[in-house]
C-alpha positions as CSV (number, residue, x, y, z in Angstrom):
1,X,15.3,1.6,-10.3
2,X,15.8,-0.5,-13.7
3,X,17.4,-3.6,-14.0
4,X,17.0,-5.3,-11.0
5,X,17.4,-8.9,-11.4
6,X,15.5,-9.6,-7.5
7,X,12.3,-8.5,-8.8
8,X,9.3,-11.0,-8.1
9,X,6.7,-8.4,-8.4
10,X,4.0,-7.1,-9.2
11,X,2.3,-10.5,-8.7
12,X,-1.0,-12.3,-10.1
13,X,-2.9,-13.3,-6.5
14,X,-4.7,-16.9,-6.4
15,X,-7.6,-16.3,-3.6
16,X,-8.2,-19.9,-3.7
17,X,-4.3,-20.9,-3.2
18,X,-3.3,-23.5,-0.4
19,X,-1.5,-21.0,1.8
20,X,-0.1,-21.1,5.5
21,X,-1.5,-19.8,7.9
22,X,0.8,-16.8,9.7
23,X,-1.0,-14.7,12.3
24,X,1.7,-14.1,15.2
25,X,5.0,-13.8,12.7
26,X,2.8,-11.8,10.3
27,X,0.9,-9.3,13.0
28,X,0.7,-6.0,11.5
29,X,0.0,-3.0,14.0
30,X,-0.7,0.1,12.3
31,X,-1.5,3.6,13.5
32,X,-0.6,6.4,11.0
33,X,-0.2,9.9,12.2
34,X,-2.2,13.3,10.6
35,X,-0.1,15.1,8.2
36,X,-0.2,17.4,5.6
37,X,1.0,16.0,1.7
38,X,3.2,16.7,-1.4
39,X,2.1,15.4,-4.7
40,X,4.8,14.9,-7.5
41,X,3.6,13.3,-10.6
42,X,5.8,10.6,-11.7
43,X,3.5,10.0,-15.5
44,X,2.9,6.4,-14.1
45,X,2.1,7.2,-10.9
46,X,0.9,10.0,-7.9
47,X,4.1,10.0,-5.8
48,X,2.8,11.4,-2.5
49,X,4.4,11.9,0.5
50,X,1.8,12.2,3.5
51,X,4.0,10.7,6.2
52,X,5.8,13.4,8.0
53,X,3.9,12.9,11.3
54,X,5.2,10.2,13.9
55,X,3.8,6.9,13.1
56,X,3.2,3.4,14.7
57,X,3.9,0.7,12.3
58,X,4.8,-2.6,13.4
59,X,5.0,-5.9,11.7
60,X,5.8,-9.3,12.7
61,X,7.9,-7.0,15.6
62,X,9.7,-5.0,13.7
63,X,9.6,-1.4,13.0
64,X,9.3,0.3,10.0
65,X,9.3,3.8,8.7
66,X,6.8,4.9,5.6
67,X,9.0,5.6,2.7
68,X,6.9,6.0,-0.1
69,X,3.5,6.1,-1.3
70,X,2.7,5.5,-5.1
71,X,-0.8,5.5,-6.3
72,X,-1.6,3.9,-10.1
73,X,-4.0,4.0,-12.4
74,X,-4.6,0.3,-13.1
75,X,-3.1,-1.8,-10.5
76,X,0.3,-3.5,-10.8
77,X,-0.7,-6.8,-9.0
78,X,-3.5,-8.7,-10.3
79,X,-6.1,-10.6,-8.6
80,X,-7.1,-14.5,-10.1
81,X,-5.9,-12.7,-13.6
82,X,-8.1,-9.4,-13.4
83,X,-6.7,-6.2,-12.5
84,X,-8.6,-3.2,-9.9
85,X,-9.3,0.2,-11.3
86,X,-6.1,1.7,-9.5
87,X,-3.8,0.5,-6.5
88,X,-2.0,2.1,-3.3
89,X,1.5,1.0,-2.7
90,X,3.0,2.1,0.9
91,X,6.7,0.7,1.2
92,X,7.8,0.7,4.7
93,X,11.7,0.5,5.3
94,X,13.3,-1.6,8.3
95,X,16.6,-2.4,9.1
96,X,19.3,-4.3,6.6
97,X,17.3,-1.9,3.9
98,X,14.5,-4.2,3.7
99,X,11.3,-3.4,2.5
100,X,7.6,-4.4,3.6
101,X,4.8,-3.4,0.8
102,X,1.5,-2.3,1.8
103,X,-0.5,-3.5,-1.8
104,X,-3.8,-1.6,-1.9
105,X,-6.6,-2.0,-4.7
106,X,-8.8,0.1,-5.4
107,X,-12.3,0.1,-7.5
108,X,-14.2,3.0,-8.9
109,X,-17.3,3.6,-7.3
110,X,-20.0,5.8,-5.5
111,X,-19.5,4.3,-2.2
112,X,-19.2,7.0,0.6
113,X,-16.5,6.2,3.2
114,X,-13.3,7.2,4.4
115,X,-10.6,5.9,1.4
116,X,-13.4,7.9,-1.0
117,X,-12.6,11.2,1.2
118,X,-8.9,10.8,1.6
119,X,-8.4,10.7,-2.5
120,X,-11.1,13.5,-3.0
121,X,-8.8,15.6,-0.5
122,X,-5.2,15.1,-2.9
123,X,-6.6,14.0,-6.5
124,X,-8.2,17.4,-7.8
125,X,-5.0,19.2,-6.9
126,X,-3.3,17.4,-8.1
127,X,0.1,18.4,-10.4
128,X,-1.2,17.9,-14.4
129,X,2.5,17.9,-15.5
130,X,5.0,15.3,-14.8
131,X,7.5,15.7,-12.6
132,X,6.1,18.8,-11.0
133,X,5.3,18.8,-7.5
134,X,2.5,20.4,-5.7
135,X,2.0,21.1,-1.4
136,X,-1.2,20.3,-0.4
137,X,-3.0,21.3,2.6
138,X,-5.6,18.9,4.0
139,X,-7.2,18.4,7.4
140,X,-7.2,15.1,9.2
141,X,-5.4,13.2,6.3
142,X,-3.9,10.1,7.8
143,X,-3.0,6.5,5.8
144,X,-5.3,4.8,8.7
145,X,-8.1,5.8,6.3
146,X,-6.8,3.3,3.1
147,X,-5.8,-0.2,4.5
148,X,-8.5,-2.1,4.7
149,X,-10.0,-3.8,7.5
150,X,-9.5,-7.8,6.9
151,X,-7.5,-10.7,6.0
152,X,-4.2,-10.2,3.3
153,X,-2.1,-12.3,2.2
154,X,1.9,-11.8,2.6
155,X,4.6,-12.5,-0.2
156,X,8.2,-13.7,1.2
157,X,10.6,-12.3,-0.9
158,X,8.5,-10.0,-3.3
159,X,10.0,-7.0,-3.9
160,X,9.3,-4.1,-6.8
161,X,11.7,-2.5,-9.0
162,X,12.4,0.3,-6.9
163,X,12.9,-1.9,-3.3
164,X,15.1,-4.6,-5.0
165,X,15.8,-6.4,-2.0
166,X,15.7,-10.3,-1.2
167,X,14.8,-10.0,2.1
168,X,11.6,-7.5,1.2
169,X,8.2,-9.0,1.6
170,X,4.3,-8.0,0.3
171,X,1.2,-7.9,2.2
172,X,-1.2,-7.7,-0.1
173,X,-4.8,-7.5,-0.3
174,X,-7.2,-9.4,-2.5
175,X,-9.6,-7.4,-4.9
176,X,-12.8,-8.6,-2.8
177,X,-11.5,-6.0,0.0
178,X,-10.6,-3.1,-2.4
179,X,-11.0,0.6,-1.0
180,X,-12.9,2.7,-2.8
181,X,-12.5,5.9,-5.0
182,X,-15.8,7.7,-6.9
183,X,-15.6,8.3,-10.2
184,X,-15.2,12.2,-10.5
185,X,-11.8,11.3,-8.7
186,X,-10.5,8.4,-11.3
187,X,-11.6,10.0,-14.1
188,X,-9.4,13.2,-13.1
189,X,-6.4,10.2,-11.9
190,X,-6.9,9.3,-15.7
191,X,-6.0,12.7,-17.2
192,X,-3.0,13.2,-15.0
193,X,-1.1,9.9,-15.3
194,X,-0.6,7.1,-18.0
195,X,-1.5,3.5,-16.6
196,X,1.7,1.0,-16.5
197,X,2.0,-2.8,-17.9
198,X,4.3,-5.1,-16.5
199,X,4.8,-8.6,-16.3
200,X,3.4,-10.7,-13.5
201,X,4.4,-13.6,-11.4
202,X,2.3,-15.8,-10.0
203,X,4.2,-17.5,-6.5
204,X,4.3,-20.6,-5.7
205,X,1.8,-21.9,-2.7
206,X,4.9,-22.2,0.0
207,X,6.0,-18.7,-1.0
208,X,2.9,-17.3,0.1
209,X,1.2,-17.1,3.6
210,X,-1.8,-15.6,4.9
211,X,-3.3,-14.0,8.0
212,X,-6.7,-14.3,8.1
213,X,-7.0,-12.0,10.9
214,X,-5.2,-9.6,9.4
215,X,-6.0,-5.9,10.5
216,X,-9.6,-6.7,11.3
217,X,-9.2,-4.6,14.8
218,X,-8.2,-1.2,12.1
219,X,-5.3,0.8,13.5
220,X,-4.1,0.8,16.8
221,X,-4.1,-2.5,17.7
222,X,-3.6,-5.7,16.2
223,X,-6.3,-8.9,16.5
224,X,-3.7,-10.5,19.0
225,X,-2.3,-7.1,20.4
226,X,-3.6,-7.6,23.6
227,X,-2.7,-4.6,25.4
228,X,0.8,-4.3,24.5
229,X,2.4,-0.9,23.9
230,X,3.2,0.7,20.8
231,X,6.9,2.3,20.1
232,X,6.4,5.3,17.7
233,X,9.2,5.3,15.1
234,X,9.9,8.6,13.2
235,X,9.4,8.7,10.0
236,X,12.2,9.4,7.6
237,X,10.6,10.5,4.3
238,X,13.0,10.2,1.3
């Protein structure tokens, strides 16, 4: 979507901001089925929808569906000024058509772990044309294996060009907990897609919060979960 006045985002992050403290209203419980992917090149971005499997995604108790999932070359958001190497963006859709962003960046590196194996499963076959689309079939390929396991910080009212709702808000993670993707990978995201400028905002303190718990416990469960049960919530790709 062009034009949308609501825009507040991409964002520049300030690690060393003043921010609230949120760890109850901003609980995130995640727990992202398997499921096999379709990649569409976009020119600016991997579109790639990998969410066709039930999912549990909960946050501040609400649930949300996974919309889409855009990967860029060159992250959007920036982090105390500097951008990452690339960045995951997983909008999630609740009700009233609000959006909660997932922000994910990502540094090119050798590091072996489980974000480096989910983009060396999609990014070598990959589409080379834009707007072509490509099925891929992949075996345990789940979105547990990109969001990082720590503190983020969460954006009241940010909202991208293609959510364009007041009500949306960012979790985002800083730079210091990127996930990882080795270089044979991002030099082939490179030839496929163009990176993309844009201008960034930098909120004010009492616009931002952060849980410094965050998603420490990884999926299943949140830090504070405590037994409580999960409600899977199909997924409506769009």
């Amino acid at each position: 979507m062009t034009g949308c006045k609501l825009t507040t985002a991409p964002i520049n992050l300030v690690k060393g901001g003043k921010y609230q403290d949120c760890t109850e209203k901003c609980k995130l419980i995640y727990k992202y089925g398997l499921s096999n992917c379709v990649i569409t090149n976009k020119g600016t971005y991997l579109d790639i929808e990998c969410a066709s499997a039930p999912n549990v995604i909960n946050y501040g108790g609400t649930n949300l569906t996974v919309s889409s999932v855009r990967l860029y070359l060159k992250s959007l958001n920036t982090y105390d000024g500097f951008n990452a190497d690339g960045e995951l963006i997983i909008t999630h859709t609740a009700g009233g058509g609000k959006n909660v962003y997932i922000c994910i960046p990502i540094v090119n590196n050798e590091k072996s772990g489980t974000s480096s194996k989910w983009f060396s499963k999609i990014i070598p076959f990959s589409p080379t044309k834009k707007d072509t689309s490509i099925p891929i079939n992949v075996n345990n390929f789940t979105l547990n294996d990109v969001i990082p396991q720590s503190a983020f910080y969460i954006y009241d009212g940010g909202t991208f060009s293609w959510g364009c709702n007041s009500s949306d808000e960012m979790i985002i993670f800083h730079k210091d907990q990127a996930i990882n993707m080795k270089n044979r990978e991002f030099k082939t995201l490179a030839s496929l897609i163009k990176s993309e400028s844009m201008v960034k905002i930098t909120p004010k303190s009492d616009e931002m919060n952060f849980n410094k718990k965050g998603t420490s416990n990884g999926p299943g469960e949140s830090p504070d979960a405590q037994g409580k049960s999960l409600t899977c919530t199909p997924v409506e790709d769009g």
